[in-house]
N, C-alpha and C positions, 0 to 999 in steps of 0.2 A: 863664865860666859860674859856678855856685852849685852848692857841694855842702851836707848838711845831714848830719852825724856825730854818729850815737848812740852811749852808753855809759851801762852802768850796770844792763841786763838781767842778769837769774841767778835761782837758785833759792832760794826763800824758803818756809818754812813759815806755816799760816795763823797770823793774829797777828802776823808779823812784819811789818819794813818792810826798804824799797828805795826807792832814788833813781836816776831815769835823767836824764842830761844829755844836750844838743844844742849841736852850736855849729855854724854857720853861717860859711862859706868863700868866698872868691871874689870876682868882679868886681861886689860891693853896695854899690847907692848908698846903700838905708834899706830897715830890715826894720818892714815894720804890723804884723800879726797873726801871733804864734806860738800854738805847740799841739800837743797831742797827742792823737792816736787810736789806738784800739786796734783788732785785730782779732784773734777766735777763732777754730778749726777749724768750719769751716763754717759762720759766721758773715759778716755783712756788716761795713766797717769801721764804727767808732762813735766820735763825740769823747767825749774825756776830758775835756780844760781847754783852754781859750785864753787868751791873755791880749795885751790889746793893748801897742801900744809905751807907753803914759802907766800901763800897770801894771793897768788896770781887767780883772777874773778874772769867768770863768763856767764852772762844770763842770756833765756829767753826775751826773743827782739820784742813782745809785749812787754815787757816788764821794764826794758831798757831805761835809764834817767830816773826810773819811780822805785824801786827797788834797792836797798843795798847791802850785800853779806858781807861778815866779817867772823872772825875767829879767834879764839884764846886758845892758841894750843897745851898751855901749860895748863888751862881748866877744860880740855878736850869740851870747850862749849862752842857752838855756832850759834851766829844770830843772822836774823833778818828784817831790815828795816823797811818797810812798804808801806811809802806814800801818795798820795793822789789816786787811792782806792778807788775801783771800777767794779760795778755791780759782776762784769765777768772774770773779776779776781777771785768771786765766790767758790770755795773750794775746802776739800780737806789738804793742810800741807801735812807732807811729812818729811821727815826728818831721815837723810843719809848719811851713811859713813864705810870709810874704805878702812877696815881695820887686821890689825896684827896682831893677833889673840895669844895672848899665852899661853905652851904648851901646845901650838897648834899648828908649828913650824914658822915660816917666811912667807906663806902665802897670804895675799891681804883676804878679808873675808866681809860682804858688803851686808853691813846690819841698818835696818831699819827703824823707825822711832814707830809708835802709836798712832803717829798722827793728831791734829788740831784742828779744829775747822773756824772756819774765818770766813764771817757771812758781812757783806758789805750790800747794805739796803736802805732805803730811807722807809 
């Protein structure tokens, strides 16, 4: 199977920046679309950024200029650089991916990471 391992959540004050990484594990033919979403207390989840495998990026218009993903396809890692942290950036991310599991045909099959949380407070 496929696991998806986040790092990089902690406590940041507003103004500051944080970086979460993903890396992706297991029996993968090819990963399409990665991404991250977030979700707050009592909130529904919400994308952050995606970015497909050829690098093309789309974020949430919060996040737009302060945010930036990227991706190592050869180490199926994603990252995400967020700066100029806002107390309602507070959130669990987690970590997406659109994958092609071995033995498991052509169809992609969308795995989720654990999640990280990333509290931004003074």
């Amino acid at each position: 199977q496929v696991q998806l391992v986040e790092s990089g959540g902690g406590l940041v004050q507003p103004g500051g920046s944080l970086s979460v990484s993903c890396t992706a594990s297991g029996s993968i033919v090819s990963i399409n679309n990665m991404g991250w979403y977030r979700q707050a207390p009592g909130n529904q989840r919400e994308l952050v950024a995606t970015i497909t495998r050829g690098g093309s990026t789309n974020y949430a218009d919060s996040v737009k200029g302060r945010f930036t993903i990227s991706r190592d396809n050869a180490k199926n890692t994603v990252w995400m650089q967020m700066n100029n942290l806002k107390p309602e950036d507070t959130a669990v991310y987690y970590c997406n991916a659109a994958v092609i599991v071995a033995g498991m045909g052509s169809r992609l099959r969308e795995r989720w990471g654990q999640g990280t949380l990333v509290t931004v407070s003074s």
